[in-house]
One Martini backbone bead per residue (centre of mass of N, CA, C, O) as a GRO file, in nm:
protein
  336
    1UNK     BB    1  -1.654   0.807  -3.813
    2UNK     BB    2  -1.732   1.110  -3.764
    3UNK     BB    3  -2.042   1.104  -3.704
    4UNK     BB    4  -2.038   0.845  -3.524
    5UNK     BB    5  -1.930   1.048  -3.300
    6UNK     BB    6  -2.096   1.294  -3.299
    7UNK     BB    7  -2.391   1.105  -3.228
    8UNK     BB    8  -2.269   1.048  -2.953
    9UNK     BB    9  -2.237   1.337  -2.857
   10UNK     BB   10  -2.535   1.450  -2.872
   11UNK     BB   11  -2.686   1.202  -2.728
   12UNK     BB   12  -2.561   1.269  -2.450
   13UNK     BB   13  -2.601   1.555  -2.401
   14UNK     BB   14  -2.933   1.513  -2.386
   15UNK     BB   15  -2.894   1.241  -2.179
   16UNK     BB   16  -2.823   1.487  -1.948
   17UNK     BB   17  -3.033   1.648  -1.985
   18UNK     BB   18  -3.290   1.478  -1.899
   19UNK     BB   19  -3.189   1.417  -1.617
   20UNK     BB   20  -3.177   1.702  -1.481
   21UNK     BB   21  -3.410   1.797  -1.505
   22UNK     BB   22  -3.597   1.559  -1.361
   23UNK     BB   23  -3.447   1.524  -1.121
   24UNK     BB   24  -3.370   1.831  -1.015
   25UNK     BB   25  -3.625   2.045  -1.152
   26UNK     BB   26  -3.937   1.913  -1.068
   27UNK     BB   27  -3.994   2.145  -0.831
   28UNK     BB   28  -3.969   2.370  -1.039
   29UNK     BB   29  -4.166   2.334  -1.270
   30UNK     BB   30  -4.433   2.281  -1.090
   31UNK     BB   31  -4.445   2.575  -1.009
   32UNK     BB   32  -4.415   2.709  -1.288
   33UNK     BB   33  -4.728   2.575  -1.343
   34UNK     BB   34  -4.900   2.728  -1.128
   35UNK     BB   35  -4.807   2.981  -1.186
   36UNK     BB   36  -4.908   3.007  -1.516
   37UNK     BB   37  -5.187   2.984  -1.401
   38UNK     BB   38  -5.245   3.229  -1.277
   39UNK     BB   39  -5.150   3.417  -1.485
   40UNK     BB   40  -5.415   3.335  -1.653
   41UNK     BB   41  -5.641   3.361  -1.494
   42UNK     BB   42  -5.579   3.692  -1.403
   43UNK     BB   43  -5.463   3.872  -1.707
   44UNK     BB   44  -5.587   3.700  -1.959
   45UNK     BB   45  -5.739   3.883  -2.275
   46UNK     BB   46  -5.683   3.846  -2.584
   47UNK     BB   47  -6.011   3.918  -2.703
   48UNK     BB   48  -6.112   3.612  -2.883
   49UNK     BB   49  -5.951   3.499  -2.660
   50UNK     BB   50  -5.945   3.148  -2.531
   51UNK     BB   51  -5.770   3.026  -2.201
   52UNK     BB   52  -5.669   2.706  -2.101
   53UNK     BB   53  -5.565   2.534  -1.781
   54UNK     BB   54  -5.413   2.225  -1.664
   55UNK     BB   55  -5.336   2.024  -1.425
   56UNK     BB   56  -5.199   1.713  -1.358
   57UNK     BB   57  -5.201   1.322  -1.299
   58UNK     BB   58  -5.099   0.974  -1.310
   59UNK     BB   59  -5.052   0.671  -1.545
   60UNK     BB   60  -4.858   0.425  -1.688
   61UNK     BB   61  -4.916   0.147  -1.880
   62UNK     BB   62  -4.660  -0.061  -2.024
   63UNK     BB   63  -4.412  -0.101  -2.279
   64UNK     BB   64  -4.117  -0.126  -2.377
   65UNK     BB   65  -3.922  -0.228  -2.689
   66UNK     BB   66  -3.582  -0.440  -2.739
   67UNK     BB   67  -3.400  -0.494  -3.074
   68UNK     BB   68  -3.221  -0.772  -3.215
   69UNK     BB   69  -3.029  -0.854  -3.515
   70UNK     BB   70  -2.974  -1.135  -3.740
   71UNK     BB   71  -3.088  -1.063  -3.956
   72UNK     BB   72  -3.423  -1.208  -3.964
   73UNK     BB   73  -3.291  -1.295  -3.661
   74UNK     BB   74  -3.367  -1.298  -3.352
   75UNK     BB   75  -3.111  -1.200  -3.088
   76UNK     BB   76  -3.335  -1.029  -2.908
   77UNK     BB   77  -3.535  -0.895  -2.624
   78UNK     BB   78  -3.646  -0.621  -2.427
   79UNK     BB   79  -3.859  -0.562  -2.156
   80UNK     BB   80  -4.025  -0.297  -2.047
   81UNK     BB   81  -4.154  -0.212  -1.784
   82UNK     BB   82  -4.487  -0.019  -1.680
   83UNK     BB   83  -4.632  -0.102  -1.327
   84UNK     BB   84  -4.612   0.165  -1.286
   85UNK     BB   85  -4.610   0.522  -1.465
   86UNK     BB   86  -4.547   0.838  -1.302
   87UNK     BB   87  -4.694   1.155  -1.327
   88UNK     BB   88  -4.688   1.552  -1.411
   89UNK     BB   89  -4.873   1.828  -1.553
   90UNK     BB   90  -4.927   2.038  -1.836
   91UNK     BB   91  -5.206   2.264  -1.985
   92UNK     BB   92  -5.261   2.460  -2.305
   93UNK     BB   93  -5.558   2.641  -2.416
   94UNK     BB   94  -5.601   2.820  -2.729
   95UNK     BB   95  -5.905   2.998  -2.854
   96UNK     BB   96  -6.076   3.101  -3.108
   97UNK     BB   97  -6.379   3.233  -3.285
   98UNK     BB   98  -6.273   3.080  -3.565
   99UNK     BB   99  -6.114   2.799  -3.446
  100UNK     BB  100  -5.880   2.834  -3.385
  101UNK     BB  101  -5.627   2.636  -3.242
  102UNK     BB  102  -5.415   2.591  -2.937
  103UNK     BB  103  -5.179   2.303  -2.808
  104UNK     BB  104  -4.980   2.240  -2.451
  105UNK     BB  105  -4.790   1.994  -2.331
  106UNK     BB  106  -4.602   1.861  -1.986
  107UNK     BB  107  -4.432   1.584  -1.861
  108UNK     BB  108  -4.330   1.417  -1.606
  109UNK     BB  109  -4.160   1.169  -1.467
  110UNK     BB  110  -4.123   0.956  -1.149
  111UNK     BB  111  -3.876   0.834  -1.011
  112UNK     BB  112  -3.818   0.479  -1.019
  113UNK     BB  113  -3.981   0.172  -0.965
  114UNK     BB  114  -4.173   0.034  -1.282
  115UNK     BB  115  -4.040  -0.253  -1.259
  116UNK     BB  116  -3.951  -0.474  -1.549
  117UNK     BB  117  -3.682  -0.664  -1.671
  118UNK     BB  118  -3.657  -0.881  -2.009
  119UNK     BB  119  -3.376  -1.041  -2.083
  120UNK     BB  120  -3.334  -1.215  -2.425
  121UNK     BB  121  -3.176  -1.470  -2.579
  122UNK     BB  122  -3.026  -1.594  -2.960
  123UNK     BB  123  -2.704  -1.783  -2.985
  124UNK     BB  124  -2.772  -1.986  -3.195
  125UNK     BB  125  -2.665  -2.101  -3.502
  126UNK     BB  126  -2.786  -2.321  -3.553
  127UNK     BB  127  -3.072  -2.264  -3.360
  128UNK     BB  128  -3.205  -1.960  -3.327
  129UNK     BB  129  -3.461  -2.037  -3.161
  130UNK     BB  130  -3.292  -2.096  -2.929
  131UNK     BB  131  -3.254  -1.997  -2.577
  132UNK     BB  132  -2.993  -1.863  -2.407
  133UNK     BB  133  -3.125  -1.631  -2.243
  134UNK     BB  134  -3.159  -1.521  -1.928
  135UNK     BB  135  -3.327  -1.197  -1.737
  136UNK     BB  136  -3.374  -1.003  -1.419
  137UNK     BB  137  -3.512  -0.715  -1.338
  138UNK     BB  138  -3.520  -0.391  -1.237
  139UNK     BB  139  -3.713  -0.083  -1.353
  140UNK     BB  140  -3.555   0.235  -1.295
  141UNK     BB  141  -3.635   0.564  -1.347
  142UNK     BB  142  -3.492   0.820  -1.433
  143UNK     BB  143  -3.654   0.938  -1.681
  144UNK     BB  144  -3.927   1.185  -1.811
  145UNK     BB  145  -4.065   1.290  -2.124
  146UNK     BB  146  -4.357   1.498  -2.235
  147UNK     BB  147  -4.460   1.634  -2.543
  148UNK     BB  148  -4.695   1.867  -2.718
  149UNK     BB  149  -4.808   2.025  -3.034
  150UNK     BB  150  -5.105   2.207  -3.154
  151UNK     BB  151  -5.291   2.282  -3.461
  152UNK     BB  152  -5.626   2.385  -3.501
  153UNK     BB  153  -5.929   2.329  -3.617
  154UNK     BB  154  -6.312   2.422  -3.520
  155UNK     BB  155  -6.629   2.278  -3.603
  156UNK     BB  156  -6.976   2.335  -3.601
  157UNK     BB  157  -7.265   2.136  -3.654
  158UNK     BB  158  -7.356   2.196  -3.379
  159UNK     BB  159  -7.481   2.328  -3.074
  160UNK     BB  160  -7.297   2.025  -2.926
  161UNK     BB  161  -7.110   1.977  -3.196
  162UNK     BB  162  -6.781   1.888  -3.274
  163UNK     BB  163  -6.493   1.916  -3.524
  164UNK     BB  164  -6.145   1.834  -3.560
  165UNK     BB  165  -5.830   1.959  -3.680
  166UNK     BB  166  -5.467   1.867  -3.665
  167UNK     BB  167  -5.119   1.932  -3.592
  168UNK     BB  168  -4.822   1.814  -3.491
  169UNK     BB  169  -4.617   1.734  -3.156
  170UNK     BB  170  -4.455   1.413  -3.041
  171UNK     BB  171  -4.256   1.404  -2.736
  172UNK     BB  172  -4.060   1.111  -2.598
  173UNK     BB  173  -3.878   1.026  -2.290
  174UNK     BB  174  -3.662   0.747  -2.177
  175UNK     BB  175  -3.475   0.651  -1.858
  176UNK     BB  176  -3.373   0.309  -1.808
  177UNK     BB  177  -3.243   0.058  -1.528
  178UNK     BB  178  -3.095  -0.235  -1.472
  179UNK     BB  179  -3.157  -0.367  -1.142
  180UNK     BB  180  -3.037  -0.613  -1.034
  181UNK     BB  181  -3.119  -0.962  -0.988
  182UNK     BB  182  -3.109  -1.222  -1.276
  183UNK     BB  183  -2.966  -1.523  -1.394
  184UNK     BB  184  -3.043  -1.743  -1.697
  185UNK     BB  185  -2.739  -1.989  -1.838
  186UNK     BB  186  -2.998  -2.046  -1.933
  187UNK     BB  187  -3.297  -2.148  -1.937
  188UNK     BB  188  -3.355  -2.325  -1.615
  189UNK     BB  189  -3.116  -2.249  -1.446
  190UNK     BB  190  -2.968  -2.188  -1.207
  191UNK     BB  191  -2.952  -1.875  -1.042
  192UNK     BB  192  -2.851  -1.576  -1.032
  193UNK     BB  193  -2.709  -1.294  -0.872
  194UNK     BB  194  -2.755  -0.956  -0.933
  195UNK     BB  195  -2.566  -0.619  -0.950
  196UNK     BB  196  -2.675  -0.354  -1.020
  197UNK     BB  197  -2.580  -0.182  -1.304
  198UNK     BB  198  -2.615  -0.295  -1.633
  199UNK     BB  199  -2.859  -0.174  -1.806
  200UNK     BB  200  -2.901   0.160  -1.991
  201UNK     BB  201  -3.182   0.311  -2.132
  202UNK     BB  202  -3.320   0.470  -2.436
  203UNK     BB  203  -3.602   0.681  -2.555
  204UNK     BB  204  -3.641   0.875  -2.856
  205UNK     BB  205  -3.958   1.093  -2.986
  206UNK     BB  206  -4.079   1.175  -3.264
  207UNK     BB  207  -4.377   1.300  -3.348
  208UNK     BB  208  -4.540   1.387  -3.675
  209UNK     BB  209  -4.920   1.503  -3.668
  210UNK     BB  210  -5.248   1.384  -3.699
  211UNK     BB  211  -5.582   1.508  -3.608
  212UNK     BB  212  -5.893   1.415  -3.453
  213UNK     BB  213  -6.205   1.564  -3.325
  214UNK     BB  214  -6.454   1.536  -3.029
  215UNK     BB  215  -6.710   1.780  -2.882
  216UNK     BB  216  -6.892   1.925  -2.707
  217UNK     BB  217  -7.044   2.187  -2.510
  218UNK     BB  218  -6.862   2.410  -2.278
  219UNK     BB  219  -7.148   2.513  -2.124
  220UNK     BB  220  -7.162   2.275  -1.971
  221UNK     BB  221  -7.072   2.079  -1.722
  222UNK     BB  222  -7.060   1.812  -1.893
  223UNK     BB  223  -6.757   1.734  -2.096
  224UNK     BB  224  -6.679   1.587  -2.395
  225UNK     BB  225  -6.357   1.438  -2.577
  226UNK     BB  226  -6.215   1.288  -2.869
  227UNK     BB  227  -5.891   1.170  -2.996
  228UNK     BB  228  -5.696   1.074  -3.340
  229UNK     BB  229  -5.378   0.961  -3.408
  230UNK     BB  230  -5.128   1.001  -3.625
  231UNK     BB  231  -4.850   0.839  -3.794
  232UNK     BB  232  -4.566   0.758  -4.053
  233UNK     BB  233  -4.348   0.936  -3.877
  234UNK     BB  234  -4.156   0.757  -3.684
  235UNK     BB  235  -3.914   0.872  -3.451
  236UNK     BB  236  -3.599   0.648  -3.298
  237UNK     BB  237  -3.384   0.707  -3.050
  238UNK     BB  238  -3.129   0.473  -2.924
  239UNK     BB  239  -2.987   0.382  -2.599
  240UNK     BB  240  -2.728   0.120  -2.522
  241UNK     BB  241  -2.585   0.023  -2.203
  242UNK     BB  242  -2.332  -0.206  -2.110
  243UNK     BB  243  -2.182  -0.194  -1.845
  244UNK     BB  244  -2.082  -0.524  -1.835
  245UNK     BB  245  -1.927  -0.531  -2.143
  246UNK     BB  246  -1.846  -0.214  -2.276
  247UNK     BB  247  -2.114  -0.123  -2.437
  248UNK     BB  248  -2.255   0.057  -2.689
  249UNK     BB  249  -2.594   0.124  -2.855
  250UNK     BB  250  -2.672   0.278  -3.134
  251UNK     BB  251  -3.061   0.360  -3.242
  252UNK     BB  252  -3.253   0.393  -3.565
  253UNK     BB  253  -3.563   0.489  -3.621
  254UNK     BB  254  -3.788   0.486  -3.927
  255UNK     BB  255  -4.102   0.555  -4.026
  256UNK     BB  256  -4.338   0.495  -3.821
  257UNK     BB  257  -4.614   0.402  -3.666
  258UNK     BB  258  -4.869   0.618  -3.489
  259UNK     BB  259  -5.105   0.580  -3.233
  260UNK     BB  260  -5.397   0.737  -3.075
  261UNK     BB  261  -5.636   0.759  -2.790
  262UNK     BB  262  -5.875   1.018  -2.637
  263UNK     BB  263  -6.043   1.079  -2.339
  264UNK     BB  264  -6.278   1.306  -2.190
  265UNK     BB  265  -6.403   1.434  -1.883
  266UNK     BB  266  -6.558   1.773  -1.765
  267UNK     BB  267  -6.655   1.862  -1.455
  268UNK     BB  268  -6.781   2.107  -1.318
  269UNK     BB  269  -6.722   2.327  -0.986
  270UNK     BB  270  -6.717   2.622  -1.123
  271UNK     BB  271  -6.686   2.892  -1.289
  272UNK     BB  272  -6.427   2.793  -1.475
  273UNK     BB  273  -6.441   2.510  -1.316
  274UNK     BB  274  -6.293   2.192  -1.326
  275UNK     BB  275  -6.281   1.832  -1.356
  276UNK     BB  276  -6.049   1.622  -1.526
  277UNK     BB  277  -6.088   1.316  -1.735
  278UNK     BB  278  -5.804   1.093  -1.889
  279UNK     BB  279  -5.755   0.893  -2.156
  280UNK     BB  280  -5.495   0.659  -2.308
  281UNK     BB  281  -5.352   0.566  -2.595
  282UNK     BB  282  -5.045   0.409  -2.699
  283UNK     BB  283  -4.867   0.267  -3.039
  284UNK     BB  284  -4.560   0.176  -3.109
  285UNK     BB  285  -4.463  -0.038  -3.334
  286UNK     BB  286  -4.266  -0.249  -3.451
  287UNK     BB  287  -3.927  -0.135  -3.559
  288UNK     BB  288  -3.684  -0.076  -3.769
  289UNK     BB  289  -3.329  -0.023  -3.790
  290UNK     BB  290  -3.047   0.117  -3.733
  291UNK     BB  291  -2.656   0.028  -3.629
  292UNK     BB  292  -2.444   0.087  -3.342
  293UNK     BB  293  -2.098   0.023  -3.188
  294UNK     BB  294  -1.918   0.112  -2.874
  295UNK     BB  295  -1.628   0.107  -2.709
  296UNK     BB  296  -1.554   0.158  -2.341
  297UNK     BB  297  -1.401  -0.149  -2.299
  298UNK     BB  298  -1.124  -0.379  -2.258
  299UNK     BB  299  -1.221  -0.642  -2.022
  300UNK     BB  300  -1.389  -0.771  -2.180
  301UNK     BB  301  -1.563  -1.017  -2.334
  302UNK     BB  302  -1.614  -0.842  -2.644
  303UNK     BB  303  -1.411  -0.799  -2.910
  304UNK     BB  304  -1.222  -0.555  -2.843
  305UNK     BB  305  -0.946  -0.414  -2.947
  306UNK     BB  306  -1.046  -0.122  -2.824
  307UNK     BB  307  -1.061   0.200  -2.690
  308UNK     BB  308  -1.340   0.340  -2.900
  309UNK     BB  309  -1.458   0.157  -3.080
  310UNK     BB  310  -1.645   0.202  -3.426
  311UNK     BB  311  -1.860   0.052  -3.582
  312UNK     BB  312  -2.031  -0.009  -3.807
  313UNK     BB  313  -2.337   0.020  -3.988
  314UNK     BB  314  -2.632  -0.162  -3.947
  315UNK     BB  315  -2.899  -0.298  -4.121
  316UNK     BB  316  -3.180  -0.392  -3.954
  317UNK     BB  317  -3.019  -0.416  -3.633
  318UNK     BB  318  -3.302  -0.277  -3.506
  319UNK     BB  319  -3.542  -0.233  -3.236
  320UNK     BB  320  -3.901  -0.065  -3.169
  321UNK     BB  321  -4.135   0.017  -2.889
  322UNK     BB  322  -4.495   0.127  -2.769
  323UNK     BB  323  -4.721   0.089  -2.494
  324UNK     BB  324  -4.976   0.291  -2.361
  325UNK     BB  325  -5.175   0.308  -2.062
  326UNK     BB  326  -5.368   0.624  -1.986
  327UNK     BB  327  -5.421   0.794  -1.661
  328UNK     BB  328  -5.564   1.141  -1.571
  329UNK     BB  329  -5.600   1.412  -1.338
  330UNK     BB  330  -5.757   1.722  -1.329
  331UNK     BB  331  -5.732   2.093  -1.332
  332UNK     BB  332  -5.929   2.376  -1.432
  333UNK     BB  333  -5.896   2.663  -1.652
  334UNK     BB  334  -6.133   2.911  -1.759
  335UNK     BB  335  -6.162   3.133  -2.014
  336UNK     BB  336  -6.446   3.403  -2.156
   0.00000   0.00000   0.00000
């Protein structure tokens, strides 16, 4: 009992963290990475260190999946779409003449409406498969934060070609709101009409990984690069506020698949001043962990005998998933 109230406090600080930051301070951060721009760009000159840094915007298309089960039977299903999801960050990259190089990249996602957001349930007990509930809402972005950390070497094969390898960490939190639309109980009944906030939900992943990468010659004006990235240990941390249930529901998943492709392309505009445009895939398949859920009001008929109880924790009772394909431009400069 005692844990399980921990992990809901904990969870609470991150994702009030998480909402002040990107709500209230996205244009002091903006500010920040212009500043740390023009900073790096004209005092620093470390011996063999070459340090690149570069603005950029850009956009996901894809979306999250929340899944809860019933022992082996899907008993829910909400699909977070985001058609698409606006971002802006800054990244930085530090490279030694001995081939070892850092790279640090941060962006925030821009609050707003990103889609919709579709949630099925299957609850006959006498035939699972029977669709029996279905909504639809807008999918409304409070906030989105994601950074990666790579350490790596940058070997030369040839004049033109290199090779790298690199440890990293990528994190990224999602939280998102289902607003107004409407309900069919069952589904293909008239619609009803829904107000206000339903359901939010929030996706934190911790991802350590390993990449691979290829690039050509940075002498040149034109330069290509890309990289694979794998990691078989996706951790995710969910949590789900039914506001209209009085449920809260917190799910862990743990040792999931990331998979991520990326390519990119520098075009100079002047001595050190280039134009990036950078492609990305990100795939975190559907994967299971444990649950565990918190009443936190008992007027709804929701079988709570108390306000505050905590569930025992149920294993394989919950799931996620994230697709994302994101295309972003950006300005770069660079010392050498």
């Amino acid at each position: 009992m005692e844990s399980a109230y921990r992990r809901y406090y904990i969870l609470d600080i991150f994702n009030l963290w998480g909402v002040v930051v990107v709500r209230r301070n996205a244009v002091l951060a903006f500010i920040y990475f212009i500043l740390s721009i023009a900073i790096l760009s004209t005092e620093y000159r470390l011996g063999a260190l070459e340090v690149r840094s570069s603005l950029y915007s850009g956009f996901y298309h894809g979306q999250l999946g929340e899944y809860v089960y019933n022992g082996d039977d899907l008993a829910s299903y909400l699909d977070w779409e985001l058609e698409p999801l606006y971002f802006v960050g800054a990244e930085f990259d530090f490279e030694f003449d001995t081939g070892l190089y850092a790279r640090a990249d941060f962006s925030a996602g821009i609050p707003g409406t990103v889609g919709t957001i579709e949630d099925s349930d299957w609850a006959d007990e006498d035939d699972p498969s029977i669709k029996t509930h279905f909504s639809a809402h807008d999918n409304v972005l409070t906030g989105a934060l994601s950074s990666r950390l790579q350490l790596g070497y940058q070997h030369w094969v040839s004049e033109k070609i290199s090779l790298s390898a690199a440890l990293g960490l990528s994190l990224m939190y999602f939280h998102m709101d289902a607003v107004d639309g409407y309900l069919e109980y069952p589904p293909g009944s008239e619609k009803v009409d829904s107000y206000g906030v339903g359901i939010s939900y929030r996706q934190f992943y911790r991802i350590p990984h390993i990449g691979i990468g290829l690039a050509t010659d940075r002498r040149r004006s034109l330069v290509f690069s890309s990289e694979l990235l794998f990691s078989p240990f996706a951790a995710c941390d969910a949590v789900d506020n039914h506001h209209k249930k009085g449920l809260d529901y917190y799910d862990f998943m743990r040792n999931g698949l990331f998979f991520a492709v990326e390519m990119g392309m520098d075009l100079e505009l002047a001595p050190q001043r280039s134009f990036r445009v950078d492609l990305s895939y990100i795939v975190v398949p559907e994967y299971r962990g444990t649950s565990y859920f918190v009443c936190t009001d008992t007027i709804y008929d929701n079988g709570c005998s108390y306000e505050g109880y905590v569930s025992p924790t149920y294993t394989d009772a919950a799931g996620a998933s994230l697709t994302l394909f994101g295309l972003s431009l950006g300005y770069r400069i660079e010392l050498q």
